[in-house]
Steps between C-alpha positions, in 0.01 A plus 500: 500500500634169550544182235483189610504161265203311498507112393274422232372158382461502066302259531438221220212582318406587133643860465749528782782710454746250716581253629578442871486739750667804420586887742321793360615852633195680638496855660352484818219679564380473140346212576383449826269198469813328307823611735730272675231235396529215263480641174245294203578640239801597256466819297361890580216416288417185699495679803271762333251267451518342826462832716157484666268779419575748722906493438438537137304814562794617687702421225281603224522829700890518531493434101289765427715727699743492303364523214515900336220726467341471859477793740395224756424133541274359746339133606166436599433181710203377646144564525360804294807537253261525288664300186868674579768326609799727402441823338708687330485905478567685216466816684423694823166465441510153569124342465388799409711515192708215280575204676561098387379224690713171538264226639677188597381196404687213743306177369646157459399519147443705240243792627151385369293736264219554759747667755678682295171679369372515803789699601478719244144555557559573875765804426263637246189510712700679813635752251141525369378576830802785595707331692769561260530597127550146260829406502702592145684119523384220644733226565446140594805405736500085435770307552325223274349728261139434399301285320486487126156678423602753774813612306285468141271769671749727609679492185182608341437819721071506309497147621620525788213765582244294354613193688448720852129679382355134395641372817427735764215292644744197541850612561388834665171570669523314844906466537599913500335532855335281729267737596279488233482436108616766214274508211641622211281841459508632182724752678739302583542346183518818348799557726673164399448529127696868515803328656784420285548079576849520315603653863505106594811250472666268662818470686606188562836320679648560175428822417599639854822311459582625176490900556780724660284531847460098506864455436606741781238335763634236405824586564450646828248198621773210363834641486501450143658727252349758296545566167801646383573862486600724148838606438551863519515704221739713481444874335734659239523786722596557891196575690449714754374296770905302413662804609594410849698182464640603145631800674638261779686292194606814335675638827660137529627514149636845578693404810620215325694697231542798699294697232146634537238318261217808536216301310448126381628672134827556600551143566353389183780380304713399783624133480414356834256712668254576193427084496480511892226807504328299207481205706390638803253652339363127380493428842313732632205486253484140530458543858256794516319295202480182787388746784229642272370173407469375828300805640291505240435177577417549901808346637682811672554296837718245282663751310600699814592154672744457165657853516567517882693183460761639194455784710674273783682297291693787331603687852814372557638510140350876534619561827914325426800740414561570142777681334220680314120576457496301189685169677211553721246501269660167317540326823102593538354359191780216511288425867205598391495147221552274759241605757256207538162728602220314644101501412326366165668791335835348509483271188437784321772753612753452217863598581463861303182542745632476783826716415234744336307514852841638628460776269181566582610528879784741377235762330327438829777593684503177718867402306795775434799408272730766659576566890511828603 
């Protein structure tokens, strides 16, 4: 995927974040209606709100997908969606079973009260009528949030109900379908009262920017960087899944002295290699602690893009003659800090990261300390 720098103009009015035009990274392909174009706007969340209605669907759709908890996420477009723009899937079941609904709202203001009970409405007559159980969350996607007695209602989950029933003739009847008008039969309204309305919210710019999946679209969309990763911590004890590049430091501490070290406890008291062992250690915790957060977090492409280049960078410190396996393994880490990686994760690869990921690619086998 290729970045290109797109000129923006700030702009002069009230609220502008600038002055004069400015170059903001973009991803392309994120954005198609916005690549290699003149850019008008400044920030992630001014793009957000400028995306027309079908982009922020797409969007709405990559958030979702990285969000935890779904076996599957899916977009609706068009004709006969029914209410559903993106749903989310608790399980294999899909309609049939737990699901949340994200309907995206892209209005140049605020979304009014009518639609969004009218939306609300329209999902809970289709699931009336089979075509799939209620949804257990309903989300309004808006950019601009929505209006003031909107968000009273929905923070008042009886209201909120209320609001819909009194309104159905309004808001409801004649804008679900075309085809013809739904009355609000007693069985219907039997059906609405059971739901739970506290399922509804709203996620605005703000909200979607603020969580761990907004931050890593973000990311991804913008070049910008994520948040920062844990340091590891580092247990008491040697674990087992340590073994294989402890064991590599062990046999370079025994070659060293020309004396075998057995275990990690016979080097325990010993003035130069017990600190070294202890701070290897550090390192490699902090950087399985930055690997973890990063998966968790969806972005294996950028954390393989990060290790393949230490993985580069290292090779000919690795690969040069060394009076010993230990030399080696100094020359190594001594590399290993100055390796400028590339991607969004770089910022956040601290020096004991990076030399930890070397670790990492001994217990892998990928780096040896000794040649045989």
């Amino acid at each position: 995927m290729k970045a290109t720098n797109c000129p923006v103009d700030a702009g002069s009015g009230a609220g502008d974040l600038g002055k004069g035009p400015r170059r903001v990274r973009i991803i392309e392909g994120t954005f198609p209606q916005c690549t290699l174009s003149l850019m008008p706007l400044l920030h992630p969340e001014r793009y957000i709100v400028a995306l027309p209605a079908d982009e922020l669907e797409k969007f709405a759709r990559e958030w979702a997908s990285l969000k935890k908890g779904y076996f599957e996420v899916e977009r609706f477009s068009g004709a006969g969606d029914m209410g559903r723009d993106v749903v989310g899937y608790l399980s294999k079941q899909r309609h049939e079973g737990d699901w949340h609904n994200y309907q995206c709202k892209q209005y140049g203001k605020a979304v009014p009260l009518n639609v969004g009970l009218g939306e609300i409405g329209k999902i809970l007559y289709f699931a009336h009528e089979g075509e799939f159980t209620a949804p257990t969350k309903f989300y309004f996607v808006a950019p601009k949030g929505v209006v003031r007695t909107l968000r009273t209602y929905i923070s008042k989950p009886s209201e909120l109900k209320k609001a819909l029933i009194d309104n159905w003739d309004d808001y409801c009847a004649k804008t679900i379908t075309r085809k013809k008008t739904i009355a609000l039969t007693d069985a219907l309204k039997k059906f609405i009262e059971a739901w739970d309305f506290s399922n509804v919210s709203v996620i605005s710019v703000d909200v979607m920017l603020a969580d761990a999946a907004g931050k890593i679209l973000m990311a991804k969309k913008f070049a910008e960087s994520p948040d920062p990763a844990p340091k590891g911590v580092v247990p008491g004890t040697i674990e087992d899944r340590e073994m294989p590049y402890v064991q590599q430091l062990l046999d370079a501490y025994s070659e060293r002295d020309s004396k075998l070290y057995a275990d990690h406890s016979a080097i325990a008291k010993h003035a130069d290699h017990a600190p070294h062992l202890a701070m290897q250690r550090e390192r490699f915790f902090d950087a399985d602690a930055f690997t973890r957060f990063y998966r968790d977090n969806t972005m294996t492409e950028e954390i393989d893009l990060l290790r393949n280049d230490m993985l580069h960078g290292v090779a000919e410190a690795h690969g040069a003659v060394h009076p010993d396996a230990l030399t080696r393994a100094n020359a190594v880490m001594q590399q290993a800090a100055n390796v400028q990686p590339s991607g969004v994760l770089a910022k956040h690869a601290r020096v004991p990261v990076k030399q930890g990921i070397c670790h990492h690619f001994a217990n892998e086998g990928k780096l040896k300390w000794q040649k045989k």
